[in-house]
C-alpha positions as CSV (number, residue, x, y, z in Angstrom):
1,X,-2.7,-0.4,73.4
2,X,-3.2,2.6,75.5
3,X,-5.2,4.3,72.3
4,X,-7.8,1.1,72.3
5,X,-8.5,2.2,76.0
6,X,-8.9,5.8,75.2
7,X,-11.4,4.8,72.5
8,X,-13.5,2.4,74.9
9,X,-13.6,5.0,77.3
10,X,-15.3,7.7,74.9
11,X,-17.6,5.1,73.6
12,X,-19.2,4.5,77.4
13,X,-19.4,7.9,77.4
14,X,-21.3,8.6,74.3
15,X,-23.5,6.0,75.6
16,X,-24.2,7.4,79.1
17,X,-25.0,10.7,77.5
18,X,-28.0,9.3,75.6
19,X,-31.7,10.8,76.4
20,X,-33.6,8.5,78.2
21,X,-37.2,9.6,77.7
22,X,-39.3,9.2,80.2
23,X,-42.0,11.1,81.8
24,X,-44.1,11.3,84.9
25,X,-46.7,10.4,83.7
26,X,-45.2,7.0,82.8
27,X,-45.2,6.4,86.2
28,X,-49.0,6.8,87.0
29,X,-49.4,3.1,86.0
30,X,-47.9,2.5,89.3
31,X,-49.7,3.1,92.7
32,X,-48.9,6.1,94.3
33,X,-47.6,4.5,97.7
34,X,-45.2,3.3,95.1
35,X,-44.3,6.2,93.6
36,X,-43.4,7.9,97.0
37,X,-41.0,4.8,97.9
38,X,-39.6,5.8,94.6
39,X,-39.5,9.3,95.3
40,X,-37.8,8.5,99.0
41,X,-35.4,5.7,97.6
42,X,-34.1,8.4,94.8
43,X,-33.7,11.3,97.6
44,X,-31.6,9.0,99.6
45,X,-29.7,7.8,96.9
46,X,-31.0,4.1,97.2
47,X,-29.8,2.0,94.4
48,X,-30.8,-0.9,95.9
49,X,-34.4,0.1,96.7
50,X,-35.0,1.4,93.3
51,X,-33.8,-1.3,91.7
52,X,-36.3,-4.0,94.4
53,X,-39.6,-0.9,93.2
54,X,-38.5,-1.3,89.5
55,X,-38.7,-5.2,89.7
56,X,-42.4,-4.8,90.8
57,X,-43.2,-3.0,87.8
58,X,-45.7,-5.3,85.6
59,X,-44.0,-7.5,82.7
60,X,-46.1,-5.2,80.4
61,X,-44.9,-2.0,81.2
62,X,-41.2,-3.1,80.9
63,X,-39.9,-0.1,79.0
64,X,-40.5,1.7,82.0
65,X,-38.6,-0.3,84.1
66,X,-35.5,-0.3,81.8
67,X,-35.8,3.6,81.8
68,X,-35.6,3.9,85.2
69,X,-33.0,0.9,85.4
70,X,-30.7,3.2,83.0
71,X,-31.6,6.1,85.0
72,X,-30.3,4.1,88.4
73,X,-27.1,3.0,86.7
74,X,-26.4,6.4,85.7
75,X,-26.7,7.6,89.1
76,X,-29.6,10.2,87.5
77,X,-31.2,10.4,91.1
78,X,-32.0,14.1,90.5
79,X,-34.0,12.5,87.4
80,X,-35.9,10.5,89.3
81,X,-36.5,12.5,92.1
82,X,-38.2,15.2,89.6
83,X,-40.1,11.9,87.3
84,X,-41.4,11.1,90.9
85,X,-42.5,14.4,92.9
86,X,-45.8,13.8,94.6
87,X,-48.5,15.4,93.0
Protein backbone atom coordinates (compact mmCIF):
# COMPACT_ATOMS: atom_id res chain seq x y z
CA UNK A 1 0.00 0.00 0.00
CA UNK A 2 2.44 2.55 1.25
CA UNK A 3 4.74 1.71 -2.11
CA UNK A 4 1.53 2.68 -4.46
CA UNK A 5 1.69 6.14 -2.63
CA UNK A 6 5.33 6.58 -2.98
CA UNK A 7 4.85 5.85 -6.70
CA UNK A 8 1.87 8.51 -7.17
CA UNK A 9 3.87 10.85 -5.46
CA UNK A 10 6.96 10.70 -7.99
CA UNK A 11 4.60 10.67 -10.88
CA UNK A 12 3.01 14.36 -9.84
CA UNK A 13 6.38 15.25 -9.63
CA UNK A 14 7.69 14.28 -12.92
CA UNK A 15 4.78 15.98 -14.12
CA UNK A 16 5.25 19.46 -12.34
CA UNK A 17 8.78 19.40 -13.63
CA UNK A 18 7.73 19.53 -17.26
CA UNK A 19 8.85 22.76 -19.47
CA UNK A 20 6.08 24.85 -20.10
CA UNK A 21 7.11 26.95 -23.13
CA UNK A 22 6.02 30.07 -23.25
CA UNK A 23 7.38 33.31 -24.13
CA UNK A 24 6.65 37.01 -23.88
CA UNK A 25 5.93 37.58 -26.74
CA UNK A 26 2.92 35.21 -26.50
CA UNK A 27 1.59 37.62 -24.44
CA UNK A 28 1.55 40.69 -26.86
CA UNK A 29 -1.76 39.41 -28.25
CA UNK A 30 -3.09 40.85 -25.10
CA UNK A 31 -3.37 44.63 -24.28
CA UNK A 32 -0.84 45.89 -22.38
CA UNK A 33 -3.10 47.32 -19.47
CA UNK A 34 -3.57 43.64 -19.37
CA UNK A 35 -0.31 42.55 -19.23
CA UNK A 36 0.57 44.93 -16.24
CA UNK A 37 -2.62 43.44 -14.14
CA UNK A 38 -0.72 40.27 -14.97
CA UNK A 39 2.43 41.52 -14.07
CA UNK A 40 0.95 43.03 -10.57
CA UNK A 41 -1.33 39.93 -9.90
CA UNK A 42 1.97 37.62 -10.26
CA UNK A 43 4.13 40.09 -7.93
CA UNK A 44 1.52 39.80 -5.30
CA UNK A 45 1.11 36.29 -5.67
CA UNK A 46 -2.60 36.52 -6.81
CA UNK A 47 -3.91 33.19 -7.93
CA UNK A 48 -7.17 34.34 -8.12
CA UNK A 49 -6.55 37.44 -10.30
CA UNK A 50 -4.51 35.52 -12.70
CA UNK A 51 -6.66 32.98 -13.05
CA UNK A 52 -10.04 35.96 -13.68
CA UNK A 53 -6.95 37.73 -16.60
CA UNK A 54 -6.39 34.25 -18.13
CA UNK A 55 -10.21 33.69 -18.58
CA UNK A 56 -10.29 36.91 -20.76
CA UNK A 57 -7.81 35.53 -23.01
CA UNK A 58 -9.70 34.92 -26.54
CA UNK A 59 -10.97 31.24 -27.26
CA UNK A 60 -8.38 31.36 -30.05
CA UNK A 61 -5.33 31.87 -28.25
CA UNK A 62 -6.16 29.10 -25.71
CA UNK A 63 -2.81 27.55 -25.48
CA UNK A 64 -1.72 30.50 -23.91
CA UNK A 65 -4.14 30.49 -21.40
CA UNK A 66 -3.46 26.79 -20.33
CA UNK A 67 0.35 27.83 -20.11
CA UNK A 68 -0.16 30.41 -17.88
CA UNK A 69 -2.99 28.24 -16.06
CA UNK A 70 -0.09 25.47 -15.54
CA UNK A 71 2.16 28.17 -14.66
CA UNK A 72 -0.46 29.47 -11.70
CA UNK A 73 -1.03 25.99 -10.46
CA UNK A 74 2.61 25.49 -10.14
CA UNK A 75 2.91 28.45 -8.10
CA UNK A 76 5.68 29.71 -11.06
CA UNK A 77 4.93 33.39 -10.06
CA UNK A 78 8.60 34.27 -10.65
CA UNK A 79 7.73 32.88 -14.28
CA UNK A 80 5.19 35.07 -14.85
CA UNK A 81 6.49 37.96 -13.32
CA UNK A 82 9.62 37.77 -15.91
CA UNK A 83 6.87 36.45 -19.16
CA UNK A 84 5.22 39.80 -18.08
CA UNK A 85 7.85 42.74 -17.32
CA UNK A 86 6.75 45.85 -18.89
CA UNK A 87 8.54 46.74 -21.79
Amino acid sequence: MEGGWIEKFSLRLLFATEPIEIDAESLTVMPAAWRSQLHQAAVRVDAEIIYQLVEQIPANHHALAERLSKLTQRFDFDAIIELSQPE
